[in-house]
C-alpha positions in Angstrom: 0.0 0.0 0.0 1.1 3.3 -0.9 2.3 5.3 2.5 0.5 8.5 1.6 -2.9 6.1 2.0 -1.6 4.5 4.9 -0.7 7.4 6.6 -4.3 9.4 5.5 -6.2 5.4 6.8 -4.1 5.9 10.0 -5.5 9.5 10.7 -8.9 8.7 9.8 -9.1 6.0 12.0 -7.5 8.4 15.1 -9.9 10.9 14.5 -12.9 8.2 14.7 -11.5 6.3 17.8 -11.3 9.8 19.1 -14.8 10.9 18.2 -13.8 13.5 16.2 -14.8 12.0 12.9 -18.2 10.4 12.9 -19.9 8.1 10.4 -23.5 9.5 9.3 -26.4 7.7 10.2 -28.9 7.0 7.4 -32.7 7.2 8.0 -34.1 6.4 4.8 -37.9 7.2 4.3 -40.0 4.3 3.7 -42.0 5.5 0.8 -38.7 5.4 -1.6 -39.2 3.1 -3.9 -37.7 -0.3 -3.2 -34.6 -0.6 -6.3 -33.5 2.9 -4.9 -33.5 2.3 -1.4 -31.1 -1.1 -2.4 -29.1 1.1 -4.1 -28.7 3.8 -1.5 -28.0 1.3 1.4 -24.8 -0.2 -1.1 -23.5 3.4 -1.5 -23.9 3.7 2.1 -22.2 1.2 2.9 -19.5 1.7 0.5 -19.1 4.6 2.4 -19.2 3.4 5.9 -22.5 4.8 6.9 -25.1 2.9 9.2 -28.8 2.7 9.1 -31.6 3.3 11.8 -35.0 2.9 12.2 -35.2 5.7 14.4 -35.8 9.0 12.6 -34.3 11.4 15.9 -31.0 9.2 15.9 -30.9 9.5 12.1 -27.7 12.4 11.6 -29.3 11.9 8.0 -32.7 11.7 6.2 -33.4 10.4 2.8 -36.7 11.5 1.3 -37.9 10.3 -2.3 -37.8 12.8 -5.2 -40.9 14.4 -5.7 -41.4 15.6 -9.3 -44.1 18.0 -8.2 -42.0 20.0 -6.6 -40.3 21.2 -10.1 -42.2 24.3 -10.4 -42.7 25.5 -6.9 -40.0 26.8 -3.9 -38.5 24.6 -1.6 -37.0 24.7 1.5 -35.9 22.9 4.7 -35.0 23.8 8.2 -31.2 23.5 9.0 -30.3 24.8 12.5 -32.4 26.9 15.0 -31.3 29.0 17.4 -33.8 31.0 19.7 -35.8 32.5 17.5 -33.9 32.5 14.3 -34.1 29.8 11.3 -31.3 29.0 8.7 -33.1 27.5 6.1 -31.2 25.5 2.7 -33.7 26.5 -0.5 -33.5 23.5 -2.8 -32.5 23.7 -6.3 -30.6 26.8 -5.6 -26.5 26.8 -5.4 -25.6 27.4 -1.3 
């Protein structure tokens, strides 16, 4: 193995055993069609994600695409604090 990867495995793996890096954890909705939830849970894994059932222990959510929501405004909560929203608009660059 080259020592440039070894050396980048070995710091990846200190900064998980030190809870500095964490692996997401991947609630996926269940009305995503079957073939694409397969495909997503390979990807994840290729990636070293896990699953959960629980949607509040999920550090990720998958939703299906929905093609009605082409023509209108989209947007989801990010982070609150107090009284103040960030919000990411979808279909817009960040």
């Amino acid at each position: 193995m080259d020592r440039n990867v070894e050396m980048f495995m070995n710091i990846e793996k200190t900064l998980v055993q030190s809870n500095c890096l964490t692996r997401p954890n991947i609630y996926l909705i269940p009305d995503i069609d079957l073939k694409l939830a397969n495909k997503l849970k390979d990807i994840i894994k290729r990636h070293q994600g896990t699953f959960t059932d629980e949607k509040s222990k999920a550090s990720h959510h998958i939703y299906p695409y929905s093609s009605s929501q082409e023509d209108e405004e989209w947007l989801r909560p990010v982070m609150r604090k107090d009284k103040q929203v960030l919000v990411h608009w979808g279909f817009y660059p960040d």
